[in-house]
N, CA, C and O atoms as a GROMACS GRO file, in nm:
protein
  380
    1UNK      N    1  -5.388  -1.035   4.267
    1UNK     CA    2  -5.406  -1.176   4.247
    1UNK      C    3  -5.420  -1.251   4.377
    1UNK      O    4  -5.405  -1.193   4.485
    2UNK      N    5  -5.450  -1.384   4.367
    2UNK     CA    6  -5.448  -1.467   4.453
    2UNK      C    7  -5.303  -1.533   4.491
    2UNK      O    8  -5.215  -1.573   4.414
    3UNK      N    9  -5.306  -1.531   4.652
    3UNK     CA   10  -5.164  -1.620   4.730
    3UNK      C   11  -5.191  -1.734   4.703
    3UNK      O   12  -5.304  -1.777   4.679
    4UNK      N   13  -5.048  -1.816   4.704
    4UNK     CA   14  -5.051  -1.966   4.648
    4UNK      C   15  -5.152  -2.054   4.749
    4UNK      O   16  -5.191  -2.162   4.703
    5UNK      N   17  -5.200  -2.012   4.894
    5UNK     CA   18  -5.255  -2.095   4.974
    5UNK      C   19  -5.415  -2.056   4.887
    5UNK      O   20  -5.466  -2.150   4.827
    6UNK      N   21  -5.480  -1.933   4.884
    6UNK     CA   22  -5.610  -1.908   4.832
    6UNK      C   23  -5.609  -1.985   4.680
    6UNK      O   24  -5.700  -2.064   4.652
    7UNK      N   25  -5.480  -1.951   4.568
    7UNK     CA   26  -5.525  -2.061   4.488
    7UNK      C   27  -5.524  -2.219   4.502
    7UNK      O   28  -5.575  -2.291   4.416
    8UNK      N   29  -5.460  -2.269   4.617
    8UNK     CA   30  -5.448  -2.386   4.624
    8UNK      C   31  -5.613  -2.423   4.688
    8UNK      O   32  -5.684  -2.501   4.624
    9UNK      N   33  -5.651  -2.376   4.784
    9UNK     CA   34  -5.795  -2.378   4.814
    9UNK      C   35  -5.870  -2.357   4.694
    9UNK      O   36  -5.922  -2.468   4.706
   10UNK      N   37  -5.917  -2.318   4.599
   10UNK     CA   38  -5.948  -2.272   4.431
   10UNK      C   39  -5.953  -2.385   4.419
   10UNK      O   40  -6.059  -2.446   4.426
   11UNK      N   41  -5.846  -2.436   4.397
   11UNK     CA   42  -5.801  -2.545   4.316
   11UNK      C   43  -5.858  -2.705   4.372
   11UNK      O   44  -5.897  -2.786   4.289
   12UNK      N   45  -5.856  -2.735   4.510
   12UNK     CA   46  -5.932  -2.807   4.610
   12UNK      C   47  -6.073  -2.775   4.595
   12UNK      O   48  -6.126  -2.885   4.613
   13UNK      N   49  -6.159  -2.698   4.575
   13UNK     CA   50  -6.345  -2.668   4.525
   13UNK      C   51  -6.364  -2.723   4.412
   13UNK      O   52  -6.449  -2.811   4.393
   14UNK      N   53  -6.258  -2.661   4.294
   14UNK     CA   54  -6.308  -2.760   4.174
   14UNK      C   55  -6.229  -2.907   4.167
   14UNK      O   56  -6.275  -2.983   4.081
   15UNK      N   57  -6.169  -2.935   4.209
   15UNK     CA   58  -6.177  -3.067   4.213
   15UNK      C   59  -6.294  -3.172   4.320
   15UNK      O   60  -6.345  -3.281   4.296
   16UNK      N   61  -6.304  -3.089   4.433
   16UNK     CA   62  -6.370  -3.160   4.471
   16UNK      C   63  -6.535  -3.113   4.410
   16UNK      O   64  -6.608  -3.205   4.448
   17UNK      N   65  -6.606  -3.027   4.346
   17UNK     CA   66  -6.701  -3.003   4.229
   17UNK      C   67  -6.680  -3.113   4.144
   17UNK      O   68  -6.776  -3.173   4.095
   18UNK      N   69  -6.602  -3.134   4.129
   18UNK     CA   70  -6.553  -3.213   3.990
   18UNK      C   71  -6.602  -3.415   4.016
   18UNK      O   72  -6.654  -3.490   3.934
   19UNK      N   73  -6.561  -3.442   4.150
   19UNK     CA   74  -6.579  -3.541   4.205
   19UNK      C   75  -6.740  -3.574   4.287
   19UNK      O   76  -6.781  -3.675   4.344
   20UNK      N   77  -6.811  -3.432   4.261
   20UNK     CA   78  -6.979  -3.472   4.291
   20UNK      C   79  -6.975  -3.436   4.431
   20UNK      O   80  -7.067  -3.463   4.509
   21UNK      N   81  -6.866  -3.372   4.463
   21UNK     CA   82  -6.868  -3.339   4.623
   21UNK      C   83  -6.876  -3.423   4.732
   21UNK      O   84  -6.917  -3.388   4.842
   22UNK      N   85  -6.818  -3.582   4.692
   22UNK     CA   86  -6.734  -3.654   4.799
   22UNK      C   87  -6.607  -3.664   4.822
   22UNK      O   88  -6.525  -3.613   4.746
   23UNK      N   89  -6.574  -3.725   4.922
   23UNK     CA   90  -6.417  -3.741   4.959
   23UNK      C   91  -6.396  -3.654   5.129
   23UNK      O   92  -6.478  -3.622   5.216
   24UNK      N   93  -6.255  -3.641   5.116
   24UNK     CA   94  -6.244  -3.586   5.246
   24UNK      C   95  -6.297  -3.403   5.258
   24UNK      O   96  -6.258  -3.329   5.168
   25UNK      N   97  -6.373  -3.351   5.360
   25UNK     CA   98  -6.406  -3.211   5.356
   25UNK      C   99  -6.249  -3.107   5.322
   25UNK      O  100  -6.133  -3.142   5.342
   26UNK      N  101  -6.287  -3.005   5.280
   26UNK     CA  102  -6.170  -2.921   5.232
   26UNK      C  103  -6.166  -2.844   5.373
   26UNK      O  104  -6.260  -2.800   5.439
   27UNK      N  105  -6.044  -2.841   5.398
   27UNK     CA  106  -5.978  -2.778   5.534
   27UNK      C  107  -5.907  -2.657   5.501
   27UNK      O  108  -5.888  -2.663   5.379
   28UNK      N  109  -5.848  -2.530   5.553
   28UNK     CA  110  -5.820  -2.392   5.498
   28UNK      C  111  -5.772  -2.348   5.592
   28UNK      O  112  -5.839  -2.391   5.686
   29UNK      N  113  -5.656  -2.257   5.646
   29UNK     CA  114  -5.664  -2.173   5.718
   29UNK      C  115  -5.631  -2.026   5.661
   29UNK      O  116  -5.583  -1.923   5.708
   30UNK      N  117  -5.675  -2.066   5.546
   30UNK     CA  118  -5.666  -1.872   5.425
   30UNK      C  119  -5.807  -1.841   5.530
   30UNK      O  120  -5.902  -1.918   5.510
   31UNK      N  121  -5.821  -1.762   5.609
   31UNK     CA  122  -5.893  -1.699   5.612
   31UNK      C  123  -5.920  -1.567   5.584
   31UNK      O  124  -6.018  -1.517   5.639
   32UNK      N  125  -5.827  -1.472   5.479
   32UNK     CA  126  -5.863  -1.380   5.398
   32UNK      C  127  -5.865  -1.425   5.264
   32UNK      O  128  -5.796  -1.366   5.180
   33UNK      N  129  -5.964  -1.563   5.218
   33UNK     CA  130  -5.993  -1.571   5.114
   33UNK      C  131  -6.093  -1.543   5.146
   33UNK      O  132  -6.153  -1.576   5.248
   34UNK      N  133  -6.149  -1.424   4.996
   34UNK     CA  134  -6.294  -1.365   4.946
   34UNK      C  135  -6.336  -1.479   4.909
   34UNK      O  136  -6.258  -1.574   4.899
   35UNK      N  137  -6.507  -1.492   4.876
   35UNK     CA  138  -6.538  -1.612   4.868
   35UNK      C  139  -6.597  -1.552   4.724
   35UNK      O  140  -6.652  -1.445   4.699
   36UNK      N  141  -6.560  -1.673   4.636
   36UNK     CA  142  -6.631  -1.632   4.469
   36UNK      C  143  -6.749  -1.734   4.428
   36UNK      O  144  -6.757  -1.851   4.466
   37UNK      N  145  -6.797  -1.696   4.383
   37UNK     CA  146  -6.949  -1.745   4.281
   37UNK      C  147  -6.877  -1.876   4.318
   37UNK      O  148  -6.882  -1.882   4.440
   38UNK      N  149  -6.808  -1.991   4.267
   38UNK     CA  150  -6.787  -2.084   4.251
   38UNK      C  151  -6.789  -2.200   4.348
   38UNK      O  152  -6.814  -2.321   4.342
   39UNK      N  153  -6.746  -2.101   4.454
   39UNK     CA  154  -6.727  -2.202   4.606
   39UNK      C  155  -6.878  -2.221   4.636
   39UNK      O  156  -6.902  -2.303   4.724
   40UNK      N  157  -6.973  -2.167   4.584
   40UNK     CA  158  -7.118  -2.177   4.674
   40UNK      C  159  -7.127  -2.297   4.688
   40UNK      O  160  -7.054  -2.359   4.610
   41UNK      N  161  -7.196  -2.368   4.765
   41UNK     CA  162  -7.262  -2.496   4.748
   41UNK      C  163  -7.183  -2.547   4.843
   41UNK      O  164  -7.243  -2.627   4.914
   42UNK      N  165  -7.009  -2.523   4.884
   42UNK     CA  166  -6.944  -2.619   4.915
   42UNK      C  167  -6.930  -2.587   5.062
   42UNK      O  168  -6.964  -2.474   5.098
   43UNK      N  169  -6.881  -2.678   5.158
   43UNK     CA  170  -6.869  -2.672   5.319
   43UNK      C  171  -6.699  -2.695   5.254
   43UNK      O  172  -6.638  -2.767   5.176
   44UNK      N  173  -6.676  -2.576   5.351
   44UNK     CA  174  -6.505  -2.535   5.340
   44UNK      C  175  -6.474  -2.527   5.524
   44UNK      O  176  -6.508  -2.427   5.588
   45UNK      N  177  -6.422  -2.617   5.575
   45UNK     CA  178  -6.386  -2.604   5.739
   45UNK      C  179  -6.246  -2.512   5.741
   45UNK      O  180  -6.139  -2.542   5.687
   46UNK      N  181  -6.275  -2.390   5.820
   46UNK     CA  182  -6.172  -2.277   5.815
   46UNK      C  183  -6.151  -2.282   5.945
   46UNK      O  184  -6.247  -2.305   6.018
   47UNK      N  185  -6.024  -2.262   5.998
   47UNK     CA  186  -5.930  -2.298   6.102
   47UNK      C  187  -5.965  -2.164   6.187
   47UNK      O  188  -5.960  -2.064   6.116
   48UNK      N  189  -5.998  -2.140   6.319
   48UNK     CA  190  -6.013  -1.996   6.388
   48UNK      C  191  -5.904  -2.017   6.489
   48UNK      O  192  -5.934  -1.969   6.598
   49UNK      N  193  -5.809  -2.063   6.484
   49UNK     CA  194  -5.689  -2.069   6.570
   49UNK      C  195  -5.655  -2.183   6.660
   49UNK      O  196  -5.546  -2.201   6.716
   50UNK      N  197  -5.800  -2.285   6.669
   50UNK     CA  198  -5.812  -2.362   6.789
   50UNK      C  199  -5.852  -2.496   6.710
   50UNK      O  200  -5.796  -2.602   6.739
   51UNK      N  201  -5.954  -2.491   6.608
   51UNK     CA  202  -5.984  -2.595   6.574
   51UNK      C  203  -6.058  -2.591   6.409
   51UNK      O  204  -5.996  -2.506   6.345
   52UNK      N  205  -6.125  -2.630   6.355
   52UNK     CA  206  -6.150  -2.630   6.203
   52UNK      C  207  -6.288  -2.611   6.236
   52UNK      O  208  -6.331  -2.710   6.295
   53UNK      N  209  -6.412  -2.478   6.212
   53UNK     CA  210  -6.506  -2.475   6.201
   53UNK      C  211  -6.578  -2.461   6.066
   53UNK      O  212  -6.553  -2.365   5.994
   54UNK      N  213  -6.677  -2.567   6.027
   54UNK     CA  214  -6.741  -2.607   5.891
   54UNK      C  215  -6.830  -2.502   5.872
   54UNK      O  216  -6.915  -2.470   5.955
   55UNK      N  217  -6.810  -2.441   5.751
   55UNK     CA  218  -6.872  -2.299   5.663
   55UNK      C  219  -6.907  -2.336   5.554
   55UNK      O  220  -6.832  -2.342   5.456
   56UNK      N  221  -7.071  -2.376   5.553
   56UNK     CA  222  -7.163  -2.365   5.416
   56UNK      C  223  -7.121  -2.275   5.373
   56UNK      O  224  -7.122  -2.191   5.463
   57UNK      N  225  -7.069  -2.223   5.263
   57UNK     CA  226  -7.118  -2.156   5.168
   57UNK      C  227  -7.257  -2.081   5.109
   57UNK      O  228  -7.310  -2.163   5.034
   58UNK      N  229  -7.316  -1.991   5.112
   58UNK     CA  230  -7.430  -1.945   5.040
   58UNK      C  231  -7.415  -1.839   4.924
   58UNK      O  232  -7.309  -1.781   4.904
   59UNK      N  233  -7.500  -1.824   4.869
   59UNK     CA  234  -7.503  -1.716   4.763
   59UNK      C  235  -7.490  -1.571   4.839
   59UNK      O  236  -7.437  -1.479   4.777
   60UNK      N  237  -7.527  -1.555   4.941
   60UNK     CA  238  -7.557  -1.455   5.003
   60UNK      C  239  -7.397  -1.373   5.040
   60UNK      O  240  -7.375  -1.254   5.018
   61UNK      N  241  -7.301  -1.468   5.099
   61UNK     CA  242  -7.216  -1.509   5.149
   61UNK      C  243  -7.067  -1.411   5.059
   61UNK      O  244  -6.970  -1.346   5.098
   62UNK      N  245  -7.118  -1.447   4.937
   62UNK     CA  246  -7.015  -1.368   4.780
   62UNK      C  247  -6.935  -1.280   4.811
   62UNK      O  248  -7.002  -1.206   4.883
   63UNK      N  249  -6.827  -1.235   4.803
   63UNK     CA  250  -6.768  -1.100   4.781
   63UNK      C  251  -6.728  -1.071   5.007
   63UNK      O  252  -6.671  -0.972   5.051
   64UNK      N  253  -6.780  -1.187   5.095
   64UNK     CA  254  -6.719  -1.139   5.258
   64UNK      C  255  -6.559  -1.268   5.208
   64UNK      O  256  -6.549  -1.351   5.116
   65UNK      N  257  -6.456  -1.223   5.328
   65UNK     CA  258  -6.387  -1.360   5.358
   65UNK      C  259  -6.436  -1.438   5.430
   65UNK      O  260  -6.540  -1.416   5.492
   66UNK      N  261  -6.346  -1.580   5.437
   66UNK     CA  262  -6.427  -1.672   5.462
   66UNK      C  263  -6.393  -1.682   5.630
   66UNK      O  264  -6.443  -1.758   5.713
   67UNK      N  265  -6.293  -1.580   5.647
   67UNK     CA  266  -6.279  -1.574   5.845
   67UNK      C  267  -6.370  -1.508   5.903
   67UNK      O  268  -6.362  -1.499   6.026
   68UNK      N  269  -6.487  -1.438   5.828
   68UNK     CA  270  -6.548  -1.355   5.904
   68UNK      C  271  -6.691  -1.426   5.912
   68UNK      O  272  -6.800  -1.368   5.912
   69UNK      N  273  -6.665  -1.574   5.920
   69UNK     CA  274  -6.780  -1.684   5.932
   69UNK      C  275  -6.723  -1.808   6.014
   69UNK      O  276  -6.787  -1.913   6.019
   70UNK      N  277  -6.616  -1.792   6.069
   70UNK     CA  278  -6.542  -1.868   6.182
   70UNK      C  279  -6.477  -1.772   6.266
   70UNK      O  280  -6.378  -1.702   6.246
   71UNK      N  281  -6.579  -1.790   6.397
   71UNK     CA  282  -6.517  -1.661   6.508
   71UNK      C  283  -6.409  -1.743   6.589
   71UNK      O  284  -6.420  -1.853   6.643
   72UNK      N  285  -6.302  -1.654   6.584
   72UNK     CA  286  -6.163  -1.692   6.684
   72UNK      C  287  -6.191  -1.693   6.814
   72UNK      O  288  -6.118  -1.761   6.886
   73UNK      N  289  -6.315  -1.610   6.880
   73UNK     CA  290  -6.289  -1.584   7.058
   73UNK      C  291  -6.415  -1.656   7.097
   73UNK      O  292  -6.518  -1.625   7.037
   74UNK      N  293  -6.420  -1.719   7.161
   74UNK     CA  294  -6.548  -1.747   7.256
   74UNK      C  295  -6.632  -1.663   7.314
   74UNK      O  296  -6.571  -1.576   7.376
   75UNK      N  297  -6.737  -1.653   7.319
   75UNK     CA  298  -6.840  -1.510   7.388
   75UNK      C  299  -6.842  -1.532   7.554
   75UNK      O  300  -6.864  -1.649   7.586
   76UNK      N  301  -6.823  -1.439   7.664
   76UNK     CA  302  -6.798  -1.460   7.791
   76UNK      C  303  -6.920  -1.513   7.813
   76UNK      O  304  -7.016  -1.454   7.764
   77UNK      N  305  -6.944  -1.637   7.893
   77UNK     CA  306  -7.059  -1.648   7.992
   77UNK      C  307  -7.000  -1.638   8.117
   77UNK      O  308  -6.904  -1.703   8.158
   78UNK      N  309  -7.067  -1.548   8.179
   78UNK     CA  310  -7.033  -1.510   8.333
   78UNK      C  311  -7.108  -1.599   8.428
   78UNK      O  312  -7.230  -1.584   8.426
   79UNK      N  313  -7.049  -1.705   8.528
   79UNK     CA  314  -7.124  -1.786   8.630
   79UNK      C  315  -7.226  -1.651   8.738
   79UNK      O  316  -7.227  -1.531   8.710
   80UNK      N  317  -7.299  -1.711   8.855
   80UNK     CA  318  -7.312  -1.639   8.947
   80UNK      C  319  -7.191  -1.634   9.059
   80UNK      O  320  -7.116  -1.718   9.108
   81UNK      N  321  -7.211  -1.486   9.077
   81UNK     CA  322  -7.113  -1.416   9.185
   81UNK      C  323  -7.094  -1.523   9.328
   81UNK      O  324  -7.173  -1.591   9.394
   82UNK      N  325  -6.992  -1.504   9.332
   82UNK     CA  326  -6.965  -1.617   9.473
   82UNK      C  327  -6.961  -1.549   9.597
   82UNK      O  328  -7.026  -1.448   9.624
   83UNK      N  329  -6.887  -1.606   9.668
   83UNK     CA  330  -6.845  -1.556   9.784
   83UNK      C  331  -6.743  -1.419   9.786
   83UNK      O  332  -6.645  -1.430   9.712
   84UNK      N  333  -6.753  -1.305   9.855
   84UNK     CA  334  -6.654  -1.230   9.859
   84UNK      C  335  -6.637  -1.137   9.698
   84UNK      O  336  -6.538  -1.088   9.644
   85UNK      N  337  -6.745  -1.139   9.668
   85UNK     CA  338  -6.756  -1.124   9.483
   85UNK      C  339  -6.781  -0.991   9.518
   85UNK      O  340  -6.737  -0.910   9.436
   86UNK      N  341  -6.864  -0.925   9.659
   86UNK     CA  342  -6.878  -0.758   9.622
   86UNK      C  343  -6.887  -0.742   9.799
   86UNK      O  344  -6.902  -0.840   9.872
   87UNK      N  345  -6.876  -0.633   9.837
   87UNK     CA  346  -6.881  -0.564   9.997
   87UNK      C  347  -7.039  -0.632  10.039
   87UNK      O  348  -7.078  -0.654  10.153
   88UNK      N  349  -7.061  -0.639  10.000
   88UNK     CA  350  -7.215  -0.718  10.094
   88UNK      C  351  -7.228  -0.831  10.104
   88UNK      O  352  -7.313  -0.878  10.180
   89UNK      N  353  -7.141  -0.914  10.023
   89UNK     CA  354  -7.108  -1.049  10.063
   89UNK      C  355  -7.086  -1.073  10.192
   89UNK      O  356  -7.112  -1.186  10.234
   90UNK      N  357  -7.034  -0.970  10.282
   90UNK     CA  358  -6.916  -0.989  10.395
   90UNK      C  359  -7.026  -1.031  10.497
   90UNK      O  360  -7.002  -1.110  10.588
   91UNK      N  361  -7.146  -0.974  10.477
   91UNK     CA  362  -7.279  -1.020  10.600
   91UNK      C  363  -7.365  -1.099  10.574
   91UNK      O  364  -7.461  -1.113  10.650
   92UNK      N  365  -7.350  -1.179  10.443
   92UNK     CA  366  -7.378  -1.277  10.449
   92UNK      C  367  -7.329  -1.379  10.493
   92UNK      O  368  -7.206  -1.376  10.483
   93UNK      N  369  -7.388  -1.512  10.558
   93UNK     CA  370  -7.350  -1.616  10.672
   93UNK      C  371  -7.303  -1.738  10.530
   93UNK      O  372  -7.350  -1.733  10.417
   94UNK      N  373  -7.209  -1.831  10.575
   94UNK     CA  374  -7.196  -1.899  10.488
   94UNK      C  375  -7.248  -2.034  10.441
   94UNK      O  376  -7.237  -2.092  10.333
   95UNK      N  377  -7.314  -2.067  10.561
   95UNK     CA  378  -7.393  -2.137  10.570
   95UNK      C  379  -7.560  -2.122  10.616
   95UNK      O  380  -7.632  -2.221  10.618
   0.00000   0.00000   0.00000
């Protein structure tokens, strides 16, 4: 069965279904709720540890959880190498 937080999220889709899909966005941090036929359509903002990222829903989408559509880590961007960054730096002038 479902934990009281995944049915309470359940329970937050059809009401807000129910209301034509205004009001405040539905917020979650179940992120091992499976996503069922019912939620499609709806933007569910799921918590990745830092902040609430907004997740359309698609048909496609059915049967994954809904954490594995809000990534927790940031992807590295690496600047360029500075000063002293590798042994051949050392002959280069610094100005």
């Amino acid at each position: 069965g479902l934990s009281y937080e995944q049915r309470k999220l359940l329970e937050k889709v059809r009401i807000w279904k129910e209301n034509g899909g205004n009001g405040k966005p539905i917020k979650t941090h179940a992120r091992d709720m499976i996503i069922l036929p019912e939620m499609v359509g709806v933007t569910i903002h799921v918590h990745n540890g830092k902040e609430f990222v907004p997740v359309e829903i698609k048909p496609e989408m059915i049967g994954h959880y809904l954490g594995e559509f809000a990534i927790t880590n940031k992807p590295v961007k690496h600047g360029t190498p500075g000063i002293g960054a590798s042994r051949s730096s050392m002959y280069v002038p610094l100005k």
